[in-house]
C-alpha positions in Angstrom: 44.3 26.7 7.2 45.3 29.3 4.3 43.1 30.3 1.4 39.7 31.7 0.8 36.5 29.8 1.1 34.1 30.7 -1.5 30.0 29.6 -1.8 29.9 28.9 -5.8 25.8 28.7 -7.4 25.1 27.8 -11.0 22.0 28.0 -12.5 20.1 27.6 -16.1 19.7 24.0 -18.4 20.8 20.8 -17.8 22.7 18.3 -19.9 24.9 15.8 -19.0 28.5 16.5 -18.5 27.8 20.2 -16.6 29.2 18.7 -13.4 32.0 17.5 -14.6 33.2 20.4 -16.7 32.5 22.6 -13.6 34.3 20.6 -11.1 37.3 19.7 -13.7 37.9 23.5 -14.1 38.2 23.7 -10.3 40.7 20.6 -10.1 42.3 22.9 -12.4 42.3 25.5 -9.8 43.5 23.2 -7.0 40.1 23.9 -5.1 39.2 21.7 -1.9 35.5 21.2 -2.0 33.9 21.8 1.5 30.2 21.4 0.8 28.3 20.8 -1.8 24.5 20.3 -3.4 22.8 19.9 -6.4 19.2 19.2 -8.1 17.9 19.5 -11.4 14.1 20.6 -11.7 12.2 20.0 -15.1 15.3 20.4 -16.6 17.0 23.7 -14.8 20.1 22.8 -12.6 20.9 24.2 -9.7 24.4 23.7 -8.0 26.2 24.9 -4.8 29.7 24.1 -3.7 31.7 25.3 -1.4 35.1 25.9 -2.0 38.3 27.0 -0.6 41.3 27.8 -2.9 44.5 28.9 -1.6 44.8 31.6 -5.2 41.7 33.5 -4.3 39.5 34.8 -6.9 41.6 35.1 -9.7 41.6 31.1 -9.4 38.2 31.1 -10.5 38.7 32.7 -13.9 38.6 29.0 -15.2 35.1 27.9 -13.9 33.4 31.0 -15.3 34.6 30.0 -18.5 33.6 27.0 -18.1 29.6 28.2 -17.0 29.8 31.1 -19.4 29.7 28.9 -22.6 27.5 26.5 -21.0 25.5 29.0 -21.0 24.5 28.9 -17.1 24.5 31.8 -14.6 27.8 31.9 -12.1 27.3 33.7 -9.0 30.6 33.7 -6.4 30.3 34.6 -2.8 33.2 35.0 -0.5 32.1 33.7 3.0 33.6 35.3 6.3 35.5 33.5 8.2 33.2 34.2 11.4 30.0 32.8 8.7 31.9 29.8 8.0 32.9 28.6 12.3 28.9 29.5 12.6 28.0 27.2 10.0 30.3 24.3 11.3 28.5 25.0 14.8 25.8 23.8 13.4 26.7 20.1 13.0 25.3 18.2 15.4 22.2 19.6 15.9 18.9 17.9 15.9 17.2 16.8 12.8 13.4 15.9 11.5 11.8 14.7 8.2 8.6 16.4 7.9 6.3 14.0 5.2 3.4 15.6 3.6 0.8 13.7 1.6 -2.3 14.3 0.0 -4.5 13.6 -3.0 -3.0 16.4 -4.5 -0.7 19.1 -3.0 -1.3 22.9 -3.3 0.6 25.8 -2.8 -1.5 27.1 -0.2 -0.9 23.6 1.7 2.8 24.0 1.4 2.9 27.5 2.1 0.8 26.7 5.5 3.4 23.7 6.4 6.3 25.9 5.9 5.1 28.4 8.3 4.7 26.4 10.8 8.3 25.6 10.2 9.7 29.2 9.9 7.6 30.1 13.2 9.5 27.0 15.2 12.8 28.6 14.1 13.5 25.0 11.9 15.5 25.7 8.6 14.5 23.7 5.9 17.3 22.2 4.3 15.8 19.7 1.7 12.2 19.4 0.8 11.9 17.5 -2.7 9.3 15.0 -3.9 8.5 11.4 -3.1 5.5 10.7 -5.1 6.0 10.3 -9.3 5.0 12.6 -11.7 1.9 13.5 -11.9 0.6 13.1 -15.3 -0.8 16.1 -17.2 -4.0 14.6 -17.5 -6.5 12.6 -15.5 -5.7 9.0 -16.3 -8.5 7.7 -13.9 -5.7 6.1 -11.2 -6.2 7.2 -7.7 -3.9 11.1 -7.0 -1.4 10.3 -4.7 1.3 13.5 -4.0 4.1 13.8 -1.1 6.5 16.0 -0.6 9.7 15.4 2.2 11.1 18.1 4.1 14.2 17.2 6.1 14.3 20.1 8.9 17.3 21.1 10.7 17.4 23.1 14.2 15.5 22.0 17.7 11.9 23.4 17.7 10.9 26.2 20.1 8.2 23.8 21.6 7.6 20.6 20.1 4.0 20.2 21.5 3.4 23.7 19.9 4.6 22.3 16.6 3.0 19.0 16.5 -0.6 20.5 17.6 -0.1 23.4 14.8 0.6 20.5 12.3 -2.1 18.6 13.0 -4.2 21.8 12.6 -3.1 22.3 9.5 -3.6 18.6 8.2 -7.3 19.1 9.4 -8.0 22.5 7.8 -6.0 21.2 4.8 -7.5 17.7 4.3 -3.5 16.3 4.1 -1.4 14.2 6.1 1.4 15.5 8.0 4.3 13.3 9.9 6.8 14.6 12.1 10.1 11.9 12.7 13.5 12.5 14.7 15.5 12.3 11.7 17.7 9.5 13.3 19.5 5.8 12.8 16.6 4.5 13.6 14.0 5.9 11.0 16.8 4.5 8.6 16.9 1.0 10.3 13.3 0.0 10.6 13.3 -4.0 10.1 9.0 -5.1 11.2 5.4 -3.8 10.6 2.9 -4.9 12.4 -1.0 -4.3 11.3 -4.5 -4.7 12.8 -6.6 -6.3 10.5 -9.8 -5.2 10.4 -10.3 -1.4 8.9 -6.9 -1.6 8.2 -5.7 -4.5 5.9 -9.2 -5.1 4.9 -11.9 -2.6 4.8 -14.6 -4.3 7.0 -14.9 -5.8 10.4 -14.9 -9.0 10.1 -16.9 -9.8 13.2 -19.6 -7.5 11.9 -19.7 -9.7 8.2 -20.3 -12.9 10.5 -23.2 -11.6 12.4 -25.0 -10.5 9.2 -24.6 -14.2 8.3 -26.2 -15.5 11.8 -28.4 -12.7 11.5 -27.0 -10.2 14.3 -25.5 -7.6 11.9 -27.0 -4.4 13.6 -26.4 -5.7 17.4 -23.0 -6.9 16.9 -22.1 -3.1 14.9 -23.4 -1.1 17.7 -21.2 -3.2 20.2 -18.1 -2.8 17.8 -18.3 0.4 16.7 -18.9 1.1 20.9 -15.7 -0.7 21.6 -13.7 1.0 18.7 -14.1 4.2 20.0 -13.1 3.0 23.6 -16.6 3.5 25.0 -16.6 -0.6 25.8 -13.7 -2.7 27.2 -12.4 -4.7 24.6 -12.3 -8.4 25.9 -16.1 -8.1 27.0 -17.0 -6.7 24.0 -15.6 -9.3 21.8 -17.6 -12.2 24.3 -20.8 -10.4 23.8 -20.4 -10.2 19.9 -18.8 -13.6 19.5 -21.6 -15.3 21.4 -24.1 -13.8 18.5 -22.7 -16.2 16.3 -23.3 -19.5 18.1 -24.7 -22.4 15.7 -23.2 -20.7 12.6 -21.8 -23.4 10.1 -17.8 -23.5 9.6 -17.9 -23.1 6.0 -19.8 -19.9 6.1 -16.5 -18.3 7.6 -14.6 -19.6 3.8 -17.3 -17.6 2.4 -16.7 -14.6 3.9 -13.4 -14.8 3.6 -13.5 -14.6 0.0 -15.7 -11.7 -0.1 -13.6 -9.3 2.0 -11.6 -6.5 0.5 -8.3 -5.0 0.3 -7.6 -1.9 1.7 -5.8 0.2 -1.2 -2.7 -0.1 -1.2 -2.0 -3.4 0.8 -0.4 -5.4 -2.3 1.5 -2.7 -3.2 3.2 -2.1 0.6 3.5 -5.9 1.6 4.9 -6.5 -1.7 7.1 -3.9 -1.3 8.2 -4.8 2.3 9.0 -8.2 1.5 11.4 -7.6 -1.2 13.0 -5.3 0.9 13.5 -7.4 3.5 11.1 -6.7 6.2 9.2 -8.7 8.5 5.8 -8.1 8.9 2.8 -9.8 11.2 -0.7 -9.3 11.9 -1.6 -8.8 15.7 -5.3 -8.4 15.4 -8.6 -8.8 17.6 -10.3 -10.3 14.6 -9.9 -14.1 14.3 -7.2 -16.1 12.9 -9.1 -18.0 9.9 -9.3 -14.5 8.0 -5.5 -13.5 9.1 -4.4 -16.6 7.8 -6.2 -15.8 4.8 -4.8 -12.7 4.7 -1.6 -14.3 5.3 -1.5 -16.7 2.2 -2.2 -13.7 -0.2 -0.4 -11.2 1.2 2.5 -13.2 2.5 2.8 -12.2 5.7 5.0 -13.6 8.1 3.1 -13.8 11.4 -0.4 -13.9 12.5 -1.8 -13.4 16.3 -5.6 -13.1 16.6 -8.6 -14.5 18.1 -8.8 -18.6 18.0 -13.0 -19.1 17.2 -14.3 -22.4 19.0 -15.5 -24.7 16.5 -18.0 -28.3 17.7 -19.4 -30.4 15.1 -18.2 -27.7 12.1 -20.4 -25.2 14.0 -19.3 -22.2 16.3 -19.7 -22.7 19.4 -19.9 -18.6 20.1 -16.8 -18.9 22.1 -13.3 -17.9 21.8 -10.7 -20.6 22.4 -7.4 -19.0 25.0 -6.6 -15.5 26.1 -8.1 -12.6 24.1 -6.0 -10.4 21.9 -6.5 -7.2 22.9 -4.8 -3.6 23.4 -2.1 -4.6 25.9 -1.4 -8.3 23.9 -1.2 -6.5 20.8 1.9 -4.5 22.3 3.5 -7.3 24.3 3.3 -9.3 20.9 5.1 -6.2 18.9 7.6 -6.2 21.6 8.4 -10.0 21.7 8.6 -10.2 18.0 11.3 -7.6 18.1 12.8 -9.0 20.4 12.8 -12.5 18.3 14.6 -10.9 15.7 17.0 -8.9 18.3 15.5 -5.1 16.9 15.0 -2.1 18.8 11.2 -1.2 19.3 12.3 1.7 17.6 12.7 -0.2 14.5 9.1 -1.1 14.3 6.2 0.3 12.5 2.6 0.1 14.0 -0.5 0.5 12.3 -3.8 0.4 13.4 -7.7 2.1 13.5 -8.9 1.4 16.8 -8.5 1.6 20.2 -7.5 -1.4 20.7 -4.5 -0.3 19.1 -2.9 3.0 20.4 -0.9 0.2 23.3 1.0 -1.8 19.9 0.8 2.3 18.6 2.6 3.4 21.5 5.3 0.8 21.6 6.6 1.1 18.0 8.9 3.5 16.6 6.4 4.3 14.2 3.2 4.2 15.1 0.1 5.3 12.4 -3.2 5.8 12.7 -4.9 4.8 9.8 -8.0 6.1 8.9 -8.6 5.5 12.0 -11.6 6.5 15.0 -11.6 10.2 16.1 -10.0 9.1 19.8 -6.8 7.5 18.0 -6.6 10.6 15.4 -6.1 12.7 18.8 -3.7 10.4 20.8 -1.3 8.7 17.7 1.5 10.5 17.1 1.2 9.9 13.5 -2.1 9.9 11.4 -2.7 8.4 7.8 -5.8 9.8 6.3 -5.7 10.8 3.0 -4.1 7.8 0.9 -4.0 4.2 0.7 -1.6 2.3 3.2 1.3 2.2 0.7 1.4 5.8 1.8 3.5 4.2 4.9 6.4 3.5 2.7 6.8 7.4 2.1 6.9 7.8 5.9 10.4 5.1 5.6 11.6 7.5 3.0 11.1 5.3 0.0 10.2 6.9 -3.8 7.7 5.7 -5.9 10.4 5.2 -8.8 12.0 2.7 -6.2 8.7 0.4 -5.6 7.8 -2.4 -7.1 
């Protein structure tokens, strides 16, 4: 093809109507526009097209007329022809959204993420901000900041990159996520949560034995089998069996007391008007998920069945236990319920009990979660509440309700 391709930038204040002058001056000029890309930040535009126009330069006498007395700096770059086949080589080639999120986000945080990113050989070809405006004063709500990068290029060794990442999120105090920018990521249709530690902020096992009077037994056993020192099912038996004799209605009363994670209205809410399904595959016991369920409206709950005799535990369990590998085998039949890709799913959990349901998602997070599931998730929450995970689908706060 004939004519001359030209890289056109624009700089300086923003109003409306800019784009349109600019780009009816070009019509003007008969230009085919190859590429192009534009943001506005506090109030300074900056634009880049990419042009070709079969009069050359003299063509472009019209758009500088046009940017002269809107008062914005023109800058027009002739691009080889050799730079131009290079940069259509590039199609194709893999892509990754790099989410970081924090409290609060420095420079020094974003300078140490970016480096990572410049050593790997990735080019950065977006990174803008998820999170709203941050007021200029302390209004007493809870900081939340993220940023999006959406990388370009294949890494020069992805275990490299993802272990320097999750160094920087520990010497940082932030949250860094890694995702194959593909369909996928853009099609994710079910989240799944553990319960305890992660919808609410207590065990409910652990509330129950300080009813019957177990409390510090029944932690050390949890917190044991948490951190994958104890095998799940027996751990559950021993801890359940601590509650034998304890009246029905105390579990109502416990119930009631237990807490929200931050963030969990906001992120169910959020899912379900956007269509997702969600479900709770939990060790804890169905009376609280069903709770749970009611207020948060969730669409599924799998947990623990407590046996019940004369409105009194029995300190049984009724039917298999759910534990690590029933967690995943639930995800995956779920999925396949609604005919979905595990690829499509999001996971999120604390304990060990979940890294299987972690592993089998799409998505898997580790929220707040024990040291050994930090180490083994591929994605970590740590920072923020849980309606941090709709960053990680790509969402904006000004697009939640």
């Amino acid at each position: 093809m004939s004519g001359t391709i030209y890289l056109l930038r624009f700089r300086g204040d923003d109003r409306p109507g800019l784009t349109a002058a600019l780009t009816a001056a070009l019509a003007e000029a008969e230009a085919e526009v190859l590429d192009v890309n534009q943001a506005v930040i506090h109030r300074v535009l900056v634009l880049g097209i990419m042009v070709r126009l079969e009069a050359g330069e003299a063509a472009l006498a019209g758009v500088r007329g046009v940017a002269e007395r809107a008062e914005l700096h023109m800058r027009a770059e002739p691009v080889a022809d050799a730079a131009y086949d290079a940069w259509v080589g590039q199609q194709g080639r893999p892509r990754h959204i790099l989410t970081l999120l924090a409290r609060s986000i420095s420079a020094a945080d974003l300078a140490a993420v970016t480096r990572v990113v410049a050593d790997q050989g990735l080019n950065i070809d977006v990174l803008h901000r998820l999170s709203g405006r941050a007021p200029r004063q302390d209004d007493g709500s809870p900081k939340r900041a993220c940023v999006e990068l959406q990388l370009r290029g294949t890494p020069a060794d992805y275990a490299t990159l993802q272990a320097r990442l999750m160094d920087v999120a520990t010497a940082h105090g932030i949250d860094l996520a890694l995702q194959a920018d593909n369909a996928y990521r853009r099609t994710r249709r079910l989240v799944v949560f553990d319960m305890d530690s992660t919808l609410i902020q207590a065990e409910v096992i652990d509330e129950l034995a300080k009813e019957a009077g177990s409390g510090d037994r029944v932690a050390a056993i949890t917190e044991a089998a948490m951190r994958g020192d104890l095998d799940f099912d027996e751990s559950l038996r021993q801890r359940v069996a601590t509650l034998e004799g304890l009246p029905v209605s105390v579990l109502d009363r416990v119930a009631d007391r237990l807490e929200l994670t931050e963030g969990a209205p906001t992120l169910l809410s959020n899912l379900r008007r956007l269509g997702y399904t969600t479900a709770i595959l939990s060790g804890g016991f169905t009376h609280f998920g069903e709770h749970l369920q009611r207020e948060l409206g969730i669409d599924h709950v799998h947990a623990n069945v407590l046996e019940i005799d004369h409105d009194r535990l029995t300190g049984r369990v009724v039917g298999p236990i759910i534990n690590g590998p029933q967690k995943a085998d639930l995800l995956r039949s779920i999925a396949d319920e609604l005919h979905i890709d595990t690829q499509q799913v999001v996971a999120i959990g604390d304990g060990a009990n979940d890294l299987p349901m972690l592993a089998a998602a799409g998505l898997g997070i580790a929220f707040h979660a024990k040291p050994l599931v930090q180490q083994t998730a591929d994605h970590r929450l740590s920072t923020l509440g849980l309606d941090a995970v709709l960053y990680l689908l790509g969402l904006r706060d000004r697009e939640l309700a």
